[in-house]
TORKE-881841 format. One record per atom (N, C-alpha, C, CB): residue in three letters; y, z, x. Coordinates in steps of 0.1 Angstrom, whole numbers, plus 2048, in hexadecimal, padded with zeros to 3 digits. Glycine has a CB too. Example, Ala and Ser with C-alpha at 12.3 -4.5 7.8 and 13.67 -1.06 7.14 Angstrom:
ALA7C784E884 ALA7D384E87B ALA7DF84E884 ALA7D385A871 SER7EA847880 SER7F5847889 SER80084F881 SER7FA83988D 
This chain:
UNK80075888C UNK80B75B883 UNK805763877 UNK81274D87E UNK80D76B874 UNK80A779867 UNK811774859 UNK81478B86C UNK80B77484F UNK816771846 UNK81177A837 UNK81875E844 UNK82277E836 UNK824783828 UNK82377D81C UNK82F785828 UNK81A782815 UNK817778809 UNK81977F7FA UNK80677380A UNK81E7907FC UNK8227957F4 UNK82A7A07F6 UNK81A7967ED UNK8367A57EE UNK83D7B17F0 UNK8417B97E2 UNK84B7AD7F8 UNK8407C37E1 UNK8417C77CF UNK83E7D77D0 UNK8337BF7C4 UNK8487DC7C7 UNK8467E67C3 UNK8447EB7B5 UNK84C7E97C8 UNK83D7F97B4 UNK83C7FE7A3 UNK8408097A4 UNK82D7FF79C UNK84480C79A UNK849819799 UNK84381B789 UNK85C81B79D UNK83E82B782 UNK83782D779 UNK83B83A774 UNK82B82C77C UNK83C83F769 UNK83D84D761 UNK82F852763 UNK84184C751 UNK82E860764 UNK820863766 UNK815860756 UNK82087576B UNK81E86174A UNK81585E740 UNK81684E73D UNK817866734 UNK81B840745 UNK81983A743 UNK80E83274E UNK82483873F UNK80A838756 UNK80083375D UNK7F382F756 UNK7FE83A765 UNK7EE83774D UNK7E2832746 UNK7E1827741 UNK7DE83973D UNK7EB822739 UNK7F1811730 UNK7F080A73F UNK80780F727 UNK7F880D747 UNK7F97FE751 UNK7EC7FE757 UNK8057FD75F UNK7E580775B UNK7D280475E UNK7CE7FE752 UNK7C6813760 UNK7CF800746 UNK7CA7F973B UNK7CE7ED73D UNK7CE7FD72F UNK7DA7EB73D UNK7E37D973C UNK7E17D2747 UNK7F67D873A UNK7D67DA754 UNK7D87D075E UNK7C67C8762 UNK7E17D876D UNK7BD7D775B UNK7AF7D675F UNK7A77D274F UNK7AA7E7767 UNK7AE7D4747 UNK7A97D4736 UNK7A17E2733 UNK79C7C5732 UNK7A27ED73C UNK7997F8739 UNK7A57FD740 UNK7887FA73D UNK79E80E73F UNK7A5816747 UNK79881C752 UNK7AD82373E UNK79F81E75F UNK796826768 UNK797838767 UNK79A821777 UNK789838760 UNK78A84175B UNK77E84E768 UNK78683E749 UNK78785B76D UNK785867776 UNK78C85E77D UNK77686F77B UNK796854783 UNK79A84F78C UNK7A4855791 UNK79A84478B UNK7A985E79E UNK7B386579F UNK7C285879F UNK7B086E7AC UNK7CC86079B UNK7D485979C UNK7DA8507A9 UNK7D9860797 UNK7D98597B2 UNK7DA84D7C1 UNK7CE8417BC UNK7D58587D5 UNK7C78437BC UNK7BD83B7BB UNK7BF82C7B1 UNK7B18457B7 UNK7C98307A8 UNK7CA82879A UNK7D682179E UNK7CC83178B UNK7E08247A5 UNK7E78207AE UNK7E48147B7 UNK7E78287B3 UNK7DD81B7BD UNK7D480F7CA UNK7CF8037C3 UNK7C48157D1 UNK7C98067B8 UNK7C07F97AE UNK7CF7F27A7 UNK7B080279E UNK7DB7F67A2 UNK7DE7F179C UNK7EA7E97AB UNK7E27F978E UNK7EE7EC7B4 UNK7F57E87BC UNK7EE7DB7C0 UNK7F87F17C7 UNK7E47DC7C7 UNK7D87D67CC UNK7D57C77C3 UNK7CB7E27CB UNK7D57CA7B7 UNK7D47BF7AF UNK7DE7B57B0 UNK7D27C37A3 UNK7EB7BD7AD UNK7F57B27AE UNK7F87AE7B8 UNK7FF7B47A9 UNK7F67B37BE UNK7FC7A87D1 UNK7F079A7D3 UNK7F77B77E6 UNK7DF7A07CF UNK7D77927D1 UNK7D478E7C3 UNK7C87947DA UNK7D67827C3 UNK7D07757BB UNK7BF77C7B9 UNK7D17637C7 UNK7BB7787A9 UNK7AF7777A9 UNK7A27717B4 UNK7B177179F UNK7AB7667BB UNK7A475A7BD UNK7A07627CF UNK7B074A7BB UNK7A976A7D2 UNK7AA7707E1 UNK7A777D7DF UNK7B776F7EA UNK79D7837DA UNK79A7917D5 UNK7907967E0 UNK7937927C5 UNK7867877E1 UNK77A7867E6 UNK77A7867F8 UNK7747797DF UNK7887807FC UNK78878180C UNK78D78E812 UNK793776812 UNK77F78B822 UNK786799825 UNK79279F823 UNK78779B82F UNK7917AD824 UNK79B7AF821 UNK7A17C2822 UNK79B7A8814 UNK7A97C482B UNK7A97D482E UNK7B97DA828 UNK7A77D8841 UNK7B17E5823 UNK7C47EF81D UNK7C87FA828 UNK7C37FB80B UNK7D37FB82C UNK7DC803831 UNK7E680C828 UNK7E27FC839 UNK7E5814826 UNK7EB82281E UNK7F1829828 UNK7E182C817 UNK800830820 UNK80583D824 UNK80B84181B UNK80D83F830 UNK80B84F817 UNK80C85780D UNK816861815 UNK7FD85C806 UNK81D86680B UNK82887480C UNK81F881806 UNK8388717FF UNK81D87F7F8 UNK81B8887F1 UNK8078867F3 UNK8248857E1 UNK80287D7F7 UNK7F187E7F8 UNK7EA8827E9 UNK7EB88C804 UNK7E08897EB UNK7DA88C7DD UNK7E089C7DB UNK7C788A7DD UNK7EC8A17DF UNK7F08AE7DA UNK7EA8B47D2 UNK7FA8AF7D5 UNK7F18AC7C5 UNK7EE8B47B3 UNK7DD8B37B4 UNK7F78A77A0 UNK7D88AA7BD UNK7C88B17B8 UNK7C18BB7BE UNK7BE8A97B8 UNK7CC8B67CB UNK7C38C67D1 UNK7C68D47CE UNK7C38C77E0 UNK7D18D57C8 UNK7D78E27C4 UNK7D08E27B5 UNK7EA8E37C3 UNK7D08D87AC UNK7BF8D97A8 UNK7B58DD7AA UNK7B98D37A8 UNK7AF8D77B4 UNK79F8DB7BB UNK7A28EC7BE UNK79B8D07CD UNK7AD8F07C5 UNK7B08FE7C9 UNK7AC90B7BE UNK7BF8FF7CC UNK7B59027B3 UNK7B690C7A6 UNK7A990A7A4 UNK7C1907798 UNK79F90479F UNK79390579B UNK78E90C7A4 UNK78C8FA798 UNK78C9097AE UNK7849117BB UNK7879217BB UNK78990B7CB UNK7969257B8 UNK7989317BA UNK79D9387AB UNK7A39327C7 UNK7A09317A0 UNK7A1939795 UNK794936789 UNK7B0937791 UNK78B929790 UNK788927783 UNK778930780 UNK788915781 UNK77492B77A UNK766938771 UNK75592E77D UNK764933751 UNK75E92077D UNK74A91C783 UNK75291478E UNK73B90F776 UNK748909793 UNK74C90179F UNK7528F4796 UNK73D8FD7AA UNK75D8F07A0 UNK7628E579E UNK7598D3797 UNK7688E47AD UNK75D8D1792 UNK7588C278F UNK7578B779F UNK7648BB783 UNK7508AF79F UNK74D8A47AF UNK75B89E7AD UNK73D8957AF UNK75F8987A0 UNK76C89279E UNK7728997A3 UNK77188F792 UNK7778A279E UNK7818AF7A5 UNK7848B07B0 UNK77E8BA7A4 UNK7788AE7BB UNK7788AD7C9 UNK77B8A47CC UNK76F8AD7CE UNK77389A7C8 UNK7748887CE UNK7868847CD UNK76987A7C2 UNK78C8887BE UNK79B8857C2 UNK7A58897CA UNK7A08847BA UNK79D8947D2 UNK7AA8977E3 UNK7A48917EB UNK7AD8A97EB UNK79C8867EE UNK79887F7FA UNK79F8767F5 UNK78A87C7FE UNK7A886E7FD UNK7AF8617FF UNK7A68577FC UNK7B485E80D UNK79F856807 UNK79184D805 UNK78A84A7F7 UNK78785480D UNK78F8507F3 UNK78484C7E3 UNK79183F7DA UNK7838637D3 UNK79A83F7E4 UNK7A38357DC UNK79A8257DF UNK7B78357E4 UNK7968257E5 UNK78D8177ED UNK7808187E4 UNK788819800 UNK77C8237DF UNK7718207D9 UNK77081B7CC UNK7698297DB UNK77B81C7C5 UNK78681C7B8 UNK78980D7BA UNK7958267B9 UNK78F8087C2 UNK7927F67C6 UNK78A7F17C8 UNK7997F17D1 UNK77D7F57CE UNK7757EA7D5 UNK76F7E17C6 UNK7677F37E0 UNK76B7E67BB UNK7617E07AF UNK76F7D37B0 UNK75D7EC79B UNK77B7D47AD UNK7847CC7AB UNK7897C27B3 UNK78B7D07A9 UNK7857C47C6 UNK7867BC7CF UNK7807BF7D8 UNK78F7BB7D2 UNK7727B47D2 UNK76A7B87DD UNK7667B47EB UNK7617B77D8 UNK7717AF7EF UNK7747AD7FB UNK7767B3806 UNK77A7A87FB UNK77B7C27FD UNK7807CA804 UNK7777D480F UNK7867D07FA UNK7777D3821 UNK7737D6825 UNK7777E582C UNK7717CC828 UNK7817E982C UNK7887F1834 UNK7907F982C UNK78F7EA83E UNK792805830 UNK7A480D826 UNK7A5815830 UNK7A6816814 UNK7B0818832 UNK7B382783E UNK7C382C836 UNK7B5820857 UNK7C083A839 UNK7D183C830 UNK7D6846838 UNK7D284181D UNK7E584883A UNK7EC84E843 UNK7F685C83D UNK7F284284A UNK7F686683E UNK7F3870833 UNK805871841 UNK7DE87D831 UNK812871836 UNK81D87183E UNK828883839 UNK82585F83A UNK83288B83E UNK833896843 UNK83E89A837 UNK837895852 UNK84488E833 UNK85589182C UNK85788A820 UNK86288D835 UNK85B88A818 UNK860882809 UNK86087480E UNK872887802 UNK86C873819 UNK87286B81E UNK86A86182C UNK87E873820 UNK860867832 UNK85F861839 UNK85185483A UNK86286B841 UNK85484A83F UNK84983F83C UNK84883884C UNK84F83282E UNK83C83084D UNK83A82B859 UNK83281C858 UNK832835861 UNK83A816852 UNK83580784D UNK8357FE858 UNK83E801841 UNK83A801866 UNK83D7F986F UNK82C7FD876 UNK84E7FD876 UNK82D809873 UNK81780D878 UNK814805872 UNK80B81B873 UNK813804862 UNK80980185B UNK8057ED85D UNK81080784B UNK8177E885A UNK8187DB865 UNK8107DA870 UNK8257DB86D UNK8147DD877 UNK8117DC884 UNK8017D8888 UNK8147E9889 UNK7FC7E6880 UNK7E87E9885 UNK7E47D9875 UNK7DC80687E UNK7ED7D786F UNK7E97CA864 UNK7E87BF86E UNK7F67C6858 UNK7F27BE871 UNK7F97B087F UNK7EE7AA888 UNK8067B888E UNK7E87B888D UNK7DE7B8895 UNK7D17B1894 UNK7DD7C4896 UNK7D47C0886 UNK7BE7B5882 UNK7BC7A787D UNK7B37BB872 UNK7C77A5878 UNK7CA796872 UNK7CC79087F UNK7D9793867 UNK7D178D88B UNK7D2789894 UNK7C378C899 UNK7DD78E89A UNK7BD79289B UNK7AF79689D UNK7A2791897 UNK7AE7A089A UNK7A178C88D UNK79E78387F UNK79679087C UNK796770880 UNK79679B87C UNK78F7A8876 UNK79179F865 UNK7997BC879 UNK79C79E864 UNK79F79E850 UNK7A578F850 UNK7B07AD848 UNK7A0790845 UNK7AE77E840 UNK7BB78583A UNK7A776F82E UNK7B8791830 UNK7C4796830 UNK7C67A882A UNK7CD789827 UNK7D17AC82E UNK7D37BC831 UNK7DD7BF825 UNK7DA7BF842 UNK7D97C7822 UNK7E27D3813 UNK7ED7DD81C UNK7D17E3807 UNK7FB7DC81A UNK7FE7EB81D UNK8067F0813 UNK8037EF82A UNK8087FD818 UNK80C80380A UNK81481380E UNK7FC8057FD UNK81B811807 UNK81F824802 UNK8208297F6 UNK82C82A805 UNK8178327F5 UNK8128337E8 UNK8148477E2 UNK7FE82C7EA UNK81C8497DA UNK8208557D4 UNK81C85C7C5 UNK82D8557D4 UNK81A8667C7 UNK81686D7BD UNK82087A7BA UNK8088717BF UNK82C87B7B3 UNK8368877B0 UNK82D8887A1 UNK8498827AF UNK8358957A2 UNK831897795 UNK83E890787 UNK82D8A9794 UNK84188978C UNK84F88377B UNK84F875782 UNK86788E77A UNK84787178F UNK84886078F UNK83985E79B UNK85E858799 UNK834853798 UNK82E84D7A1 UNK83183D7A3 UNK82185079E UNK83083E7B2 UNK8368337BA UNK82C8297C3 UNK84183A7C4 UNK82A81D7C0 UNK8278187D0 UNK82D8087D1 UNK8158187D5 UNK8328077DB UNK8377FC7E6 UNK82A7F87EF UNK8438027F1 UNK82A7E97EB UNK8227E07F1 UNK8237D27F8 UNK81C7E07EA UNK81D7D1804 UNK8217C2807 UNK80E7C480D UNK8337BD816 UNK80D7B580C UNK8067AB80D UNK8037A3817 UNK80A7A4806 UNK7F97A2825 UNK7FA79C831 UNK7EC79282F UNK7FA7A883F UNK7F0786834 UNK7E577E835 UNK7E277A846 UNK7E877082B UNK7DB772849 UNK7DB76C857 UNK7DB75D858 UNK7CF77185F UNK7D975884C UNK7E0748849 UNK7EF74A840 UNK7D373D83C UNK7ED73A83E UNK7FD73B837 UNK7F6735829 UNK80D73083F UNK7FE73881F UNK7F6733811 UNK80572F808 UNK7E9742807 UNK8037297FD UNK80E7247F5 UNK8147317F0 UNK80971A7E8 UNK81073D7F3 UNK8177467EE UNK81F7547F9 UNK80D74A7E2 UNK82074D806 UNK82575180F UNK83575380E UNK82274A817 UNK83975D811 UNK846763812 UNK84C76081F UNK84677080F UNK84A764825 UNK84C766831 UNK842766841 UNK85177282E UNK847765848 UNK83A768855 UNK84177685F UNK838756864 UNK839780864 UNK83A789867 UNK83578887B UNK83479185B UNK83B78B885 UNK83779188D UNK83F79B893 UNK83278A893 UNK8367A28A0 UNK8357B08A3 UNK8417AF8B1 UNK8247B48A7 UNK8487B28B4 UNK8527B48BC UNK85F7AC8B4 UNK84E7AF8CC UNK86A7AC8BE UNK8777A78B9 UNK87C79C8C3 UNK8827B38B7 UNK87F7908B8 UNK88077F8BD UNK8917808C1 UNK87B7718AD UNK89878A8BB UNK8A57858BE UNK8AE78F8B6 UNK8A87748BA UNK8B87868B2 UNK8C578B8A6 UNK8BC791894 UNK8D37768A2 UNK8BE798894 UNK8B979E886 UNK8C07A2880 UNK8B17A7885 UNK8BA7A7872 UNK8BF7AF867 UNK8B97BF869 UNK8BA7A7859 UNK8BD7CA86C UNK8B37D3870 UNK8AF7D985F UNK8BA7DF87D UNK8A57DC85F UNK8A57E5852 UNK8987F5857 UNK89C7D7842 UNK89D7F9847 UNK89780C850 UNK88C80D84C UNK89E81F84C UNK884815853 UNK87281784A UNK87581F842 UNK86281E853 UNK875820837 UNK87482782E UNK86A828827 UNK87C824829 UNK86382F81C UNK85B830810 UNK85A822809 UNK86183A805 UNK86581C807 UNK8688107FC UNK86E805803 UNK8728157EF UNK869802813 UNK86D7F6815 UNK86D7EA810 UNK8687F481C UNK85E7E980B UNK8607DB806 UNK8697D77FA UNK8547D6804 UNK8707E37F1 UNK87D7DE7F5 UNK88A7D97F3 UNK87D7D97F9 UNK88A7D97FF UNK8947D780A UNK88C7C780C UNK8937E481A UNK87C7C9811 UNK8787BD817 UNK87C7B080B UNK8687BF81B UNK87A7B47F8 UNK87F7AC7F2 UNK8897A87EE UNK87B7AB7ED UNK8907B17F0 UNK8A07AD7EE UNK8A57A27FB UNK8AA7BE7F1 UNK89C7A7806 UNK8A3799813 UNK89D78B80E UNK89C79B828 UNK89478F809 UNK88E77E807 UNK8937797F8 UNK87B77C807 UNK89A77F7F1 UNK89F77A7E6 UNK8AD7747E9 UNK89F7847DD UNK8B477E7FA UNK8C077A7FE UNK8C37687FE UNK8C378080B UNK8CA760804 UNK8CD75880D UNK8C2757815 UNK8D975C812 UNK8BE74C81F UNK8B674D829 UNK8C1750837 UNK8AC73E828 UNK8BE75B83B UNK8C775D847 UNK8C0763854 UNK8D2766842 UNK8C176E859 UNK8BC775866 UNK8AD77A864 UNK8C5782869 UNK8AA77B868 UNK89D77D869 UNK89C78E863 UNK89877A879 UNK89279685E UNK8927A785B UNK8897AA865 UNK88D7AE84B UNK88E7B7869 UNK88C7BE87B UNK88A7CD86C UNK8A07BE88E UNK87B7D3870 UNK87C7DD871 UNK8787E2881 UNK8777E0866 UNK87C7EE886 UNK8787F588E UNK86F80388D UNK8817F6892 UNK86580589A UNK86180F894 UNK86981C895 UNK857810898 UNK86582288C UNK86C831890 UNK869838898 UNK86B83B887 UNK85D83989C UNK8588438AE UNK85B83C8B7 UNK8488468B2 UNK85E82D8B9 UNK8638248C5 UNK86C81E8BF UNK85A81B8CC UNK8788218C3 UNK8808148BC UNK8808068BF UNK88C8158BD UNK87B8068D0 UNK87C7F98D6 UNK86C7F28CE UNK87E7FA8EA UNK8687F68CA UNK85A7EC8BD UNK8607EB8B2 UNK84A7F58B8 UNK85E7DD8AF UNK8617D58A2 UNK85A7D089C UNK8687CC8A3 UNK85A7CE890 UNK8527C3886 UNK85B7B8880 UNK84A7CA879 UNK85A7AC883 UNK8697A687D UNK86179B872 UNK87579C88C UNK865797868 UNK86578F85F UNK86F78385A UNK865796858 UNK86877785C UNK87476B85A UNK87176284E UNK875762866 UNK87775B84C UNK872753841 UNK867745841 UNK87D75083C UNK86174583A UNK85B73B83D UNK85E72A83E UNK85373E837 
């Protein structure tokens, strides 16, 4: 059994991101690209102090990726007078978002991020899914996923929370195909939500997302 132990979203003004790294770490992370500041501040709020330290792997997918830096990195490379700064570089690799989390949870063994085509489109039923797995696998005790944006007039990310026990702060339990009668809901960018709005509902049908490249694959969620 898989279980949900957090669901939450943030949404941010691009000049108020610096204050909430302040109000959440007591410093600011400073050359930290913004995806990256993201990751650390999502990341925090879903685990307890106390579960920082257990394994523990992130799953990412991004719309927008590190755009604004690499059209950055571009401009320096092609208009500017010398060579780019390592910062400059290092913030269009995805990967540098893990190296940014890890001082804060050091548990953290794993991050892989999924670089997606359209404004609109998300694949949280992947991201589910390969979570489901390794937790079923005992690879992790528990898995990060996320969609995580960078516009230039908002930054966004939606997060839930997978463990492979059940703990007092369990939401829900999650598994991988479909048990019956459901609620269907859409993959979207900002599932979860959707995913907190059902668990604030009534206790009723179970939530069926499907995937989008197969419809007959499900991830369904019930209450605990």
């Amino acid at each position: 059994m898989i279980y949900l132990d957090a669901a939450l979203s943030q949404q941010f003004a691009p000049a108020d991101l610096p204050a909430a790294v302040r109000s959440a770490l007591g410093k600011p992370l400073r050359r930290a690209p913004v995806l990256a500041q993201l990751v650390v501040l999502g990341a925090l709020a879903c685990l307890p102090a106390e579960r920082r330290e257990r394994p523990t792997a992130l799953l990412w997918q991004s719309t927008s990726g590190p755009r604004r830096e690499t059209l950055e990195l571009l401009d320096e490379v092609c208009q500017g007078s010398g060579e780019p700064m390592p910062f400059t570089f290092l913030a269009t690799v995805p990967a540098s978002a893990a190296v940014q989390l890890r001082p804060f949870v050091p548990g953290l063994r794993s991050a892989s991020t999924l670089p997606l085509d359209s404004e609109q489109e998300a694949n949280w039923h992947l991201l589910l899914t390969l979570a489901a797995n390794w937790l079923a696998e005992g690879r992790y005790e528990q898995v990060l996923c996320a969609h995580l944006d960078h516009w230039p007039d908002r930054l966004s990310g939606h997060w839930l929370a997978l463990a492979a026990a059940p703990s007092a702060s369990a939401l829900a339990t999650l598994r991988t195909g479909a048990s019956g009668p459901a609620m269907p809901a859409t993959d979207t960018p900002d599932f979860p939500v959707a995913l907190a709005g059902w668990l604030a509902a009534p206790a009723g049908r179970p939530l069926q997302l499907q995937s989008p490249a197969a419809p007959g694959l499900a991830v369904e969620f019930a209450r605990t």
